[in-house]
HTML snippet that shows the backbone in 3Dmol.js (N, CA, C, O; Angstrom):
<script src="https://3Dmol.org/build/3Dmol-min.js"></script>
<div id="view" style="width:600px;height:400px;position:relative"></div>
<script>
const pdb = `
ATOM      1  N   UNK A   1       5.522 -12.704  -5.021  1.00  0.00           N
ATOM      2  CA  UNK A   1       5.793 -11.305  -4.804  1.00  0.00           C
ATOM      3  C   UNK A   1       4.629 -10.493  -5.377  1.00  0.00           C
ATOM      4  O   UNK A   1       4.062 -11.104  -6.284  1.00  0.00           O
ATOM      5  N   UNK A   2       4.119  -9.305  -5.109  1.00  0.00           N
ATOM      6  CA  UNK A   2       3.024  -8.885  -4.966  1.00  0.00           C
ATOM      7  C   UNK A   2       3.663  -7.487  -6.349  1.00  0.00           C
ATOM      8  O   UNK A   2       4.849  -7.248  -6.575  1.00  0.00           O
ATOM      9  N   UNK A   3       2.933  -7.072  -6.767  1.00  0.00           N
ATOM     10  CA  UNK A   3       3.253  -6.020  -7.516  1.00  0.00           C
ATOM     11  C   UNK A   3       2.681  -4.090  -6.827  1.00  0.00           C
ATOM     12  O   UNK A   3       2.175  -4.204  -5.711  1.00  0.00           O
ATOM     13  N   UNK A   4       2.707  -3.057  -7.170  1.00  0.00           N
ATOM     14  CA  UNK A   4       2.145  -2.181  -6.382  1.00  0.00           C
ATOM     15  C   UNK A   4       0.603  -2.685  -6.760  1.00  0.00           C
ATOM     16  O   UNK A   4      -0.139  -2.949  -5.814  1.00  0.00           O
ATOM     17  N   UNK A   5       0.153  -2.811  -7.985  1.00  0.00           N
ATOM     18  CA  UNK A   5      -1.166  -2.984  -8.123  1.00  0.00           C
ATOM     19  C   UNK A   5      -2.081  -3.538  -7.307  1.00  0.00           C
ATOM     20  O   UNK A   5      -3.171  -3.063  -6.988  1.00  0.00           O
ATOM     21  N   UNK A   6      -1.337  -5.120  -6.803  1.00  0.00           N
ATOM     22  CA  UNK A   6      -2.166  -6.216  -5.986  1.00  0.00           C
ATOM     23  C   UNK A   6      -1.943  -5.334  -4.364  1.00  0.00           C
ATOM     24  O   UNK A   6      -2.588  -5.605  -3.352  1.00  0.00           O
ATOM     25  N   UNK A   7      -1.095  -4.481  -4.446  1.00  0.00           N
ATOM     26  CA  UNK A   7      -0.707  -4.664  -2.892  1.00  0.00           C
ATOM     27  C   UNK A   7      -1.537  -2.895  -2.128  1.00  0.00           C
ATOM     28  O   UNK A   7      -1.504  -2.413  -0.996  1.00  0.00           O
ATOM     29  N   UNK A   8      -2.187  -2.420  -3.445  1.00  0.00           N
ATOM     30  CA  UNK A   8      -2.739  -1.297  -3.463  1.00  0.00           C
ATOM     31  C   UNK A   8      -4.069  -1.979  -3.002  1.00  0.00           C
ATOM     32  O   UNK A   8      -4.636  -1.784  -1.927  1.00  0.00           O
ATOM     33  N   UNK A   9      -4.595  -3.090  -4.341  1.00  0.00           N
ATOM     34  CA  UNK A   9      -5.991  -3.439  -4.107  1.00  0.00           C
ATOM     35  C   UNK A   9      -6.087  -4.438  -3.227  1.00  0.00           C
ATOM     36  O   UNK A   9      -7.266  -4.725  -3.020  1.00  0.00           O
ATOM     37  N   UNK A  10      -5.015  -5.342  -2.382  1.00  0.00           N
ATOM     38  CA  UNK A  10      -5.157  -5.884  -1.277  1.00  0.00           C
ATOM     39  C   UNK A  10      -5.716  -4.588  -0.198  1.00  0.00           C
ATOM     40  O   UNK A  10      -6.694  -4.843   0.506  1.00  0.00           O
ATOM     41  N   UNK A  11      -5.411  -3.938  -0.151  1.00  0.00           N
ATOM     42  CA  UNK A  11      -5.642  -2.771   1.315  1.00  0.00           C
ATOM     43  C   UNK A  11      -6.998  -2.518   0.734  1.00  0.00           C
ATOM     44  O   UNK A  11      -8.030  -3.030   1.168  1.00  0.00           O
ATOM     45  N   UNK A  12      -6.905  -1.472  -0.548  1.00  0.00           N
ATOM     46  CA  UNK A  12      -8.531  -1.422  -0.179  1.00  0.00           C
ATOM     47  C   UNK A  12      -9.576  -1.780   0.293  1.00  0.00           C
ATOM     48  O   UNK A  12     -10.379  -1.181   1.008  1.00  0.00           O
ATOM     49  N   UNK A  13      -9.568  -3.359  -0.348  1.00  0.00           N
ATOM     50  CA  UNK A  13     -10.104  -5.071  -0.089  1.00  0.00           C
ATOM     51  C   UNK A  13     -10.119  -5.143   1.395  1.00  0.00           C
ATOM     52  O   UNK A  13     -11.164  -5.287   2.030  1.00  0.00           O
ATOM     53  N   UNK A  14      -9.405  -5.080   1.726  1.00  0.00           N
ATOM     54  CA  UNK A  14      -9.165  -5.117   3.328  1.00  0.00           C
ATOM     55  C   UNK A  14     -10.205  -4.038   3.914  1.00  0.00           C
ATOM     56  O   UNK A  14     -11.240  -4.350   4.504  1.00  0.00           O
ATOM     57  N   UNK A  15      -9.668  -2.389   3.599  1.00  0.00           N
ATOM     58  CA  UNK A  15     -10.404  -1.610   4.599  1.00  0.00           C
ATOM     59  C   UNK A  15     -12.427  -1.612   4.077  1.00  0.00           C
ATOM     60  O   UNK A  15     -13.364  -1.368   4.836  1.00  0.00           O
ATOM     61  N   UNK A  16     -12.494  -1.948   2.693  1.00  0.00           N
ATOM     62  CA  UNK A  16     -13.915  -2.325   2.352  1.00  0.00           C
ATOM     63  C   UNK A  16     -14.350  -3.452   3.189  1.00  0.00           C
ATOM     64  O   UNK A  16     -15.217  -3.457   4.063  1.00  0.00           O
ATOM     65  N   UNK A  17     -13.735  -4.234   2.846  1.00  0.00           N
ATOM     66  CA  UNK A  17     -14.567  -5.381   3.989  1.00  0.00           C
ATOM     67  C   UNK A  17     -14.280  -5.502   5.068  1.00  0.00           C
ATOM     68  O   UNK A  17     -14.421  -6.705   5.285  1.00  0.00           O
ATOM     69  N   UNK A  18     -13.883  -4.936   6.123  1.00  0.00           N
ATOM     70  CA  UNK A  18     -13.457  -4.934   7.418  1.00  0.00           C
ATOM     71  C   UNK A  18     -14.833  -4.250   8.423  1.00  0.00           C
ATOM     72  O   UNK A  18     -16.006  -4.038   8.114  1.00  0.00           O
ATOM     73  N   UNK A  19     -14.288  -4.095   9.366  1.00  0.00           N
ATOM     74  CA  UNK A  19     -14.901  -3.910  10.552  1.00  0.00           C
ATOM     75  C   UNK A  19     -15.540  -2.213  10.338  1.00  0.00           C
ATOM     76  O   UNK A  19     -16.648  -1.880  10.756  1.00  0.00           O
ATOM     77  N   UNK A  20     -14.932  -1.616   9.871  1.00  0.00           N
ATOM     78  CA  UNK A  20     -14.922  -0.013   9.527  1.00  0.00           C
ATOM     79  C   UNK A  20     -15.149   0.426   8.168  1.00  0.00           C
ATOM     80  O   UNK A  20     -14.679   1.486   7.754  1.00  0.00           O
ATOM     81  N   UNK A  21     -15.838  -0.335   7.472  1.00  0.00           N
ATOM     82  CA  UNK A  21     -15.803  -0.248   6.181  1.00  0.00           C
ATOM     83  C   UNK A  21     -16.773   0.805   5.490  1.00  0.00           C
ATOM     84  O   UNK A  21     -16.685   1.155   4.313  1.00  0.00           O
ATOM     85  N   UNK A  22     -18.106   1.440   6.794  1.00  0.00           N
ATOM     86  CA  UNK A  22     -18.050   2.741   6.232  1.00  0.00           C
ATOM     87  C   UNK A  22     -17.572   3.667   6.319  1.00  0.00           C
ATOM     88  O   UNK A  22     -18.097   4.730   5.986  1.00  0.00           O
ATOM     89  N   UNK A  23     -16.302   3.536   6.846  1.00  0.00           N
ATOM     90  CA  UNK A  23     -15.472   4.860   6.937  1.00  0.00           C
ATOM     91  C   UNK A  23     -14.182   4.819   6.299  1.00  0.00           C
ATOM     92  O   UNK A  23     -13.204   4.307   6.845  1.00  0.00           O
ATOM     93  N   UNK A  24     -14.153   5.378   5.084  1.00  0.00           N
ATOM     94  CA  UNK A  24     -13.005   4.878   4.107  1.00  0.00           C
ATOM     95  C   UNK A  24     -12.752   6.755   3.463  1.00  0.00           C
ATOM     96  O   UNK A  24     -13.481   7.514   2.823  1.00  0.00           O
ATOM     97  N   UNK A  25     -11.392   6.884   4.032  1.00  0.00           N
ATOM     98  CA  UNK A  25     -10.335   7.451   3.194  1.00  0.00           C
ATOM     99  C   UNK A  25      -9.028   7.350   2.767  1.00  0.00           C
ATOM    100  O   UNK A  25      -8.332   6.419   3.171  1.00  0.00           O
ATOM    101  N   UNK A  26      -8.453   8.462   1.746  1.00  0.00           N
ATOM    102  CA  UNK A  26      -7.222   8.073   1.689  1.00  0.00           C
ATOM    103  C   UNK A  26      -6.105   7.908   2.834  1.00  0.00           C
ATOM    104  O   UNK A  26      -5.111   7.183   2.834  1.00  0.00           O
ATOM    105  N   UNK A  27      -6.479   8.622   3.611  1.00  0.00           N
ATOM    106  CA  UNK A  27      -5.469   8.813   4.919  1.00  0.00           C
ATOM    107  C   UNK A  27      -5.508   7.194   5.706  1.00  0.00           C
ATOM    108  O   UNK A  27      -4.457   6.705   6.122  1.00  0.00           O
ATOM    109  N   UNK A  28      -6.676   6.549   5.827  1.00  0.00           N
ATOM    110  CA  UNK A  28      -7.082   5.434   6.110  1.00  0.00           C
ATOM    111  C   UNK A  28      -6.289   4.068   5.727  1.00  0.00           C
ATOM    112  O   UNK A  28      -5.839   3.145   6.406  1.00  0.00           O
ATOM    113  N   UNK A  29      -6.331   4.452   3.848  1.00  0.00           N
ATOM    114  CA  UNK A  29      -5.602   3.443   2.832  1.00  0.00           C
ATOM    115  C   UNK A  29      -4.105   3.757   3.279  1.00  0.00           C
ATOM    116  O   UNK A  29      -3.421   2.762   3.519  1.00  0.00           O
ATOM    117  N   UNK A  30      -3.569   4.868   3.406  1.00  0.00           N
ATOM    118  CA  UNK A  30      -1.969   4.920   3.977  1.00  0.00           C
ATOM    119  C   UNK A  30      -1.850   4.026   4.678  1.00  0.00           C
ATOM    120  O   UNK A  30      -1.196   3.016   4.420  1.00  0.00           O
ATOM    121  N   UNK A  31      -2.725   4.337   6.116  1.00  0.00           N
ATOM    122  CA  UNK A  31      -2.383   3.799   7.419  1.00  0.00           C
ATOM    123  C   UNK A  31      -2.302   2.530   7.328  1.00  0.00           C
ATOM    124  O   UNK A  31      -1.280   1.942   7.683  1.00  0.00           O
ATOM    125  N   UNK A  32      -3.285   1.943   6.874  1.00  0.00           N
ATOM    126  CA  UNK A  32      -3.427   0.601   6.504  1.00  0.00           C
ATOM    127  C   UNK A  32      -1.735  -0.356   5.909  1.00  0.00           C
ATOM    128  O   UNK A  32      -1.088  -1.298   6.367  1.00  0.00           O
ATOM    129  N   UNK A  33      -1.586   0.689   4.512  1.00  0.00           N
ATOM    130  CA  UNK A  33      -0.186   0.241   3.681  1.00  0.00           C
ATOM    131  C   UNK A  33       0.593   0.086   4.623  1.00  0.00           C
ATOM    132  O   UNK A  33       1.067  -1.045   4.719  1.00  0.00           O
ATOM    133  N   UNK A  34       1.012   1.105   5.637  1.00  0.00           N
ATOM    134  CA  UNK A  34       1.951   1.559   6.471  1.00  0.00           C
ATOM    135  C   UNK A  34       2.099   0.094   7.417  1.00  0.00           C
ATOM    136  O   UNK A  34       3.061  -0.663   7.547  1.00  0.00           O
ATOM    137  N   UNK A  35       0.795   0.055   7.974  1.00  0.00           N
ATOM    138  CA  UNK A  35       0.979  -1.496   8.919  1.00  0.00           C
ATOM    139  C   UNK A  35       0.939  -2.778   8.509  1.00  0.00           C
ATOM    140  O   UNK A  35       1.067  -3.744   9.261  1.00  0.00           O
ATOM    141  N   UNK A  36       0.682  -2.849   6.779  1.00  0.00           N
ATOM    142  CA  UNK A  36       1.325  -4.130   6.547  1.00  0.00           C
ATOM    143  C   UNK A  36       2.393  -3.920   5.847  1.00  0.00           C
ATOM    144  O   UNK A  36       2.987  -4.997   5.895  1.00  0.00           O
ATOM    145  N   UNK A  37       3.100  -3.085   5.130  1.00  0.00           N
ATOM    146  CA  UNK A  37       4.816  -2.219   5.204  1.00  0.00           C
ATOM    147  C   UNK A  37       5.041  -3.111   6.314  1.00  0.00           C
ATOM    148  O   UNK A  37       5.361  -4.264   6.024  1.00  0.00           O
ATOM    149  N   UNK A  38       4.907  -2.718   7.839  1.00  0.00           N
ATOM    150  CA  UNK A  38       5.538  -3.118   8.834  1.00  0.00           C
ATOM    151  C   UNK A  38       5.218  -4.412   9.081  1.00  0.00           C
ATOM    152  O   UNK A  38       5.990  -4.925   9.892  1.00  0.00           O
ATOM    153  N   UNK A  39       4.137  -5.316   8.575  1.00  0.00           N
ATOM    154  CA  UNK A  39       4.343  -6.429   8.978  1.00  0.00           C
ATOM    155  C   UNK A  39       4.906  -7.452   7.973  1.00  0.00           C
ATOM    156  O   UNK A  39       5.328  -8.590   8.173  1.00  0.00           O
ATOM    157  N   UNK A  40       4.808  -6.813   6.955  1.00  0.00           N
ATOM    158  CA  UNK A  40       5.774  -7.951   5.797  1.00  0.00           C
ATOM    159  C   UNK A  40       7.046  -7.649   5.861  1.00  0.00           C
ATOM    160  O   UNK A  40       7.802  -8.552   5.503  1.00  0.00           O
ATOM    161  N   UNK A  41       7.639  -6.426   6.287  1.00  0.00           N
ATOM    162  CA  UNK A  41       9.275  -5.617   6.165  1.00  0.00           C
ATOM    163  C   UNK A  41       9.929  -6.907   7.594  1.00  0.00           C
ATOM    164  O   UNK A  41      11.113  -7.244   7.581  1.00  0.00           O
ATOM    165  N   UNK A  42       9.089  -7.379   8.527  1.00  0.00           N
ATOM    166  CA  UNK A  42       9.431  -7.970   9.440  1.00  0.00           C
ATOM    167  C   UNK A  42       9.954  -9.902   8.927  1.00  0.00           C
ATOM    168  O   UNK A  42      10.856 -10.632   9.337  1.00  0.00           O
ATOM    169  N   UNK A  43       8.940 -10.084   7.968  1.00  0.00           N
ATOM    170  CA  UNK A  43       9.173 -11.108   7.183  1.00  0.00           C
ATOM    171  C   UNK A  43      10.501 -10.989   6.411  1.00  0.00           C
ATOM    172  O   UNK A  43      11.366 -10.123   6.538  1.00  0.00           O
ATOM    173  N   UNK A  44      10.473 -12.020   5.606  1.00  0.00           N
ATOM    174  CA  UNK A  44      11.645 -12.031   4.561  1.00  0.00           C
ATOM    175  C   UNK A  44      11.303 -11.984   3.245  1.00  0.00           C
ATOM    176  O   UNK A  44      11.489 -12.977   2.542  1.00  0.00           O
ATOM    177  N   UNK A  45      10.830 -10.980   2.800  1.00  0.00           N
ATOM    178  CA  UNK A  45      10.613 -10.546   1.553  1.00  0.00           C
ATOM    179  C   UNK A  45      11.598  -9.848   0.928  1.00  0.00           C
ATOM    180  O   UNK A  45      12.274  -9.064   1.594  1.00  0.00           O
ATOM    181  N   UNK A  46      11.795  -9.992  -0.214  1.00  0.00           N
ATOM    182  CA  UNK A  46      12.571  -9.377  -1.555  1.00  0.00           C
ATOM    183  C   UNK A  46      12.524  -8.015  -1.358  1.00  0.00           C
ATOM    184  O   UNK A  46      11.566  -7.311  -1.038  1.00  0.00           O
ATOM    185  N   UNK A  47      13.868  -7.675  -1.626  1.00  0.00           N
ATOM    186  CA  UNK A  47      14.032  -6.523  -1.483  1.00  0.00           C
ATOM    187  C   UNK A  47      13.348  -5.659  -2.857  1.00  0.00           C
ATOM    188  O   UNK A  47      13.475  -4.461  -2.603  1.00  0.00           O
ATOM    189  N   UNK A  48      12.601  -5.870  -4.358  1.00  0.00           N
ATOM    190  CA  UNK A  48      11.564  -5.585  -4.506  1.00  0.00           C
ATOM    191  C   UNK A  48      10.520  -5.290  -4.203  1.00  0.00           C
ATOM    192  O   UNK A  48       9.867  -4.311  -4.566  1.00  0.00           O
ATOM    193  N   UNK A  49      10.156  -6.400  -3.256  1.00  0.00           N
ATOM    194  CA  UNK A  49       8.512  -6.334  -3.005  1.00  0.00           C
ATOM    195  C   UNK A  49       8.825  -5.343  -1.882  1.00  0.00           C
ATOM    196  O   UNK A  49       7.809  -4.702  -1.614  1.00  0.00           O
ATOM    197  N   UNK A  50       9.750  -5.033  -1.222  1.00  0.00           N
ATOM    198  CA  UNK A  50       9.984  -4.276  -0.262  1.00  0.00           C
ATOM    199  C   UNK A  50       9.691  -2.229  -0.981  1.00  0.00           C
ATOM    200  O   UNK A  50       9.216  -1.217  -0.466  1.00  0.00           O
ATOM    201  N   UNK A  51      10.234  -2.522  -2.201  1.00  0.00           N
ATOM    202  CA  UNK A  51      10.286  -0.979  -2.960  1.00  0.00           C
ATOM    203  C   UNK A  51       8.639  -1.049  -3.642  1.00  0.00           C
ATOM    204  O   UNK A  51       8.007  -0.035  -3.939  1.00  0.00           O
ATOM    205  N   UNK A  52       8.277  -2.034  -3.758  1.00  0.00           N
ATOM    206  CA  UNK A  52       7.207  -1.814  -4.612  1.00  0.00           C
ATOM    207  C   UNK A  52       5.864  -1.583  -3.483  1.00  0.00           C
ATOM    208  O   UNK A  52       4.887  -0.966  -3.908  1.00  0.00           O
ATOM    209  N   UNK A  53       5.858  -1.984  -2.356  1.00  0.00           N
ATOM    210  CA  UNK A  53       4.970  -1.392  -1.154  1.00  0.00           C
ATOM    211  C   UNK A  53       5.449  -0.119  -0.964  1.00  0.00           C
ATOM    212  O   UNK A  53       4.467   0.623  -0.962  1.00  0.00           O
ATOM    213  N   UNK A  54       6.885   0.779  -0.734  1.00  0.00           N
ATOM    214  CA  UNK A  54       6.932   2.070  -0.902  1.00  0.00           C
ATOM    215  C   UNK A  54       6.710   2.715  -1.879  1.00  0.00           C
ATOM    216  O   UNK A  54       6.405   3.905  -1.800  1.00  0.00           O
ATOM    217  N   UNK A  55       6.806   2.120  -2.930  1.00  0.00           N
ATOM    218  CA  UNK A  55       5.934   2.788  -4.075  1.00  0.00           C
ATOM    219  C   UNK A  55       4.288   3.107  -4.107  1.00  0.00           C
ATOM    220  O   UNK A  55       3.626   4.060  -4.520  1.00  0.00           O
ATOM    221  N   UNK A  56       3.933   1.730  -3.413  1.00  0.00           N
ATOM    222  CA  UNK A  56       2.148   2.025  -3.797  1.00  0.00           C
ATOM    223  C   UNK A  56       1.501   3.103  -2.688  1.00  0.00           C
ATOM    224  O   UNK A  56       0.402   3.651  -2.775  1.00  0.00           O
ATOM    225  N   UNK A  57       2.850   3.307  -1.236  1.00  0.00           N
ATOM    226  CA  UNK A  57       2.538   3.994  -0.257  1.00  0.00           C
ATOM    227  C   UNK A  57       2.673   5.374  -0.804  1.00  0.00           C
ATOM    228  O   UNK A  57       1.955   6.252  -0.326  1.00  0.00           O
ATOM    229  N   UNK A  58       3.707   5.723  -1.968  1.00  0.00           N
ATOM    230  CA  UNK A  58       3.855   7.343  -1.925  1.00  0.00           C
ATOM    231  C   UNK A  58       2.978   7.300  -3.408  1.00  0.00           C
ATOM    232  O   UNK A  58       3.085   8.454  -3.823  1.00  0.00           O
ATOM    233  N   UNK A  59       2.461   6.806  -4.038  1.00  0.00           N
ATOM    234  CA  UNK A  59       0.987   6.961  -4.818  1.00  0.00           C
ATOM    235  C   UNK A  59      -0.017   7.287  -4.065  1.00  0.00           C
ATOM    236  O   UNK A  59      -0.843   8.085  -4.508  1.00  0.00           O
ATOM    237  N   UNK A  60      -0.173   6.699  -2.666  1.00  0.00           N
ATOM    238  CA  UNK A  60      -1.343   6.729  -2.257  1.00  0.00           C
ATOM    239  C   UNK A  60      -1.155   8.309  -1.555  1.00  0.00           C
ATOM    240  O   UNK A  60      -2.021   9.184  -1.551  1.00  0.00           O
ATOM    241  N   UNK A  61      -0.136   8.378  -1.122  1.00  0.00           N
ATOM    242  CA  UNK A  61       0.066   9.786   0.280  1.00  0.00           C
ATOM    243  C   UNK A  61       0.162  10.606  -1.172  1.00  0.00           C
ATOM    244  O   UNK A  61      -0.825  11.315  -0.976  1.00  0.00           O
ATOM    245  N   UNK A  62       0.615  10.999  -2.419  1.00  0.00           N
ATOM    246  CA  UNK A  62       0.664  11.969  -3.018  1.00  0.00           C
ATOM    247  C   UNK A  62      -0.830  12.341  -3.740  1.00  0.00           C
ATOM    248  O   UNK A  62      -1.494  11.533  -4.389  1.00  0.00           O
ATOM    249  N   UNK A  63      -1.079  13.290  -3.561  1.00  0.00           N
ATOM    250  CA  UNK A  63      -2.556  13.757  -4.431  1.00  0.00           C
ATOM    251  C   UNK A  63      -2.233  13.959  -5.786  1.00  0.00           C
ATOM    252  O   UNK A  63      -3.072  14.313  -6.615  1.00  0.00           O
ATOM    253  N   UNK A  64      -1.218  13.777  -6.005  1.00  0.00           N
ATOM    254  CA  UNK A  64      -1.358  14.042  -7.693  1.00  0.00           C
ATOM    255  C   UNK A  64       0.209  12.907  -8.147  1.00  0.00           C
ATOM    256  O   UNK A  64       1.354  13.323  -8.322  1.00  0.00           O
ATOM    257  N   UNK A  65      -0.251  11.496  -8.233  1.00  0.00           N
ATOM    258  CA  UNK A  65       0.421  10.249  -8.165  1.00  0.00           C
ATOM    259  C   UNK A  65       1.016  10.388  -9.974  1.00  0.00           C
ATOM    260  O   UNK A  65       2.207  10.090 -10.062  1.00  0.00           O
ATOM    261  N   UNK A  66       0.639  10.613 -10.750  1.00  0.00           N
ATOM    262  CA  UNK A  66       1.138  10.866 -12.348  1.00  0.00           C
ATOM    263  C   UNK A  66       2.359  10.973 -12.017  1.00  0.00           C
ATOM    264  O   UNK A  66       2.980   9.915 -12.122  1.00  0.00           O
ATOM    265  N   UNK A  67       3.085  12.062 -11.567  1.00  0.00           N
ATOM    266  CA  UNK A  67       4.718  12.594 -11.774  1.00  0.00           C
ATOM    267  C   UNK A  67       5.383  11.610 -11.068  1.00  0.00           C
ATOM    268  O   UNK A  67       6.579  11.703 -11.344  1.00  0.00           O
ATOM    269  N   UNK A  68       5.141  10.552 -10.149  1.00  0.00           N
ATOM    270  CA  UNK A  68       5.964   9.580  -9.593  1.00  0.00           C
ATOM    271  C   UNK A  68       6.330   8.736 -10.212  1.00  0.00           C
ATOM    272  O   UNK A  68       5.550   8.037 -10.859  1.00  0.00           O
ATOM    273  N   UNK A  69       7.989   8.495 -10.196  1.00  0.00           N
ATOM    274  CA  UNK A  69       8.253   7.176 -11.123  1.00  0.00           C
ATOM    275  C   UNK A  69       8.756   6.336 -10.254  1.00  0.00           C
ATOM    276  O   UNK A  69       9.336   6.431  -9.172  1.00  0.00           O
ATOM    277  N   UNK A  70       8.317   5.256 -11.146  1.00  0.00           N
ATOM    278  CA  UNK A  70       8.592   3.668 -10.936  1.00  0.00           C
ATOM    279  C   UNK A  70       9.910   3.192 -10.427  1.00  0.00           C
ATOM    280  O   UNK A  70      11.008   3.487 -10.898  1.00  0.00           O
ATOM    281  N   UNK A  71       9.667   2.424  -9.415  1.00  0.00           N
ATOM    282  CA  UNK A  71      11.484   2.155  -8.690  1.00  0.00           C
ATOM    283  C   UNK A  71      11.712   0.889  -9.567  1.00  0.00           C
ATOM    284  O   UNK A  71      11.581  -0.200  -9.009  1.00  0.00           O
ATOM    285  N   UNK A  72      12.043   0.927 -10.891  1.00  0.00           N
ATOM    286  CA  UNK A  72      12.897   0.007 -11.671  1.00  0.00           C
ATOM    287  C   UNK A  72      13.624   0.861 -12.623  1.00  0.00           C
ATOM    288  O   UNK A  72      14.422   0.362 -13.416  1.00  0.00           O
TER     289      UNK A  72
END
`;
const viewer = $3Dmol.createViewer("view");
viewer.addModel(pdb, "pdb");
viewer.setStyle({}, {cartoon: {color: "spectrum"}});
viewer.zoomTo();
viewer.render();
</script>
């Protein structure tokens, strides 16, 4: 199971080394979360790892991530 941390710096990792990798924003890093959200939510993952990808998604979509708390 992935924590928000790994599953934040998996995407980055991803959109840095990818095909498009000089074109990197936050809106980018969402989109990204968003379509593997949808491709692991399709798997059978823990209903954790399921909150902890909506977690690293509304860190990333909020500009000011401090006031968000932790889904435990």
């Amino acid at each position: 199971m992935k924590n928000v941390h790994e599953i934040i710096g998996k995407a980055v990792d991803d959109l840095l080394n990818g095909e498009n990798s000089q074109f990197f924003s936050r809106e980018l890093l969402l989109e990204h979360l968003v379509q593997e959200f949808m491709r692991v939510a399709s798997t059978d993952i823990s209903q954790e790892e399921g909150q902890n990808y909506e977690y690293a998604m509304r860190i990333v979509a909020s500009p000011v991530h401090l006031n968000i708390k932790s889904p435990s």
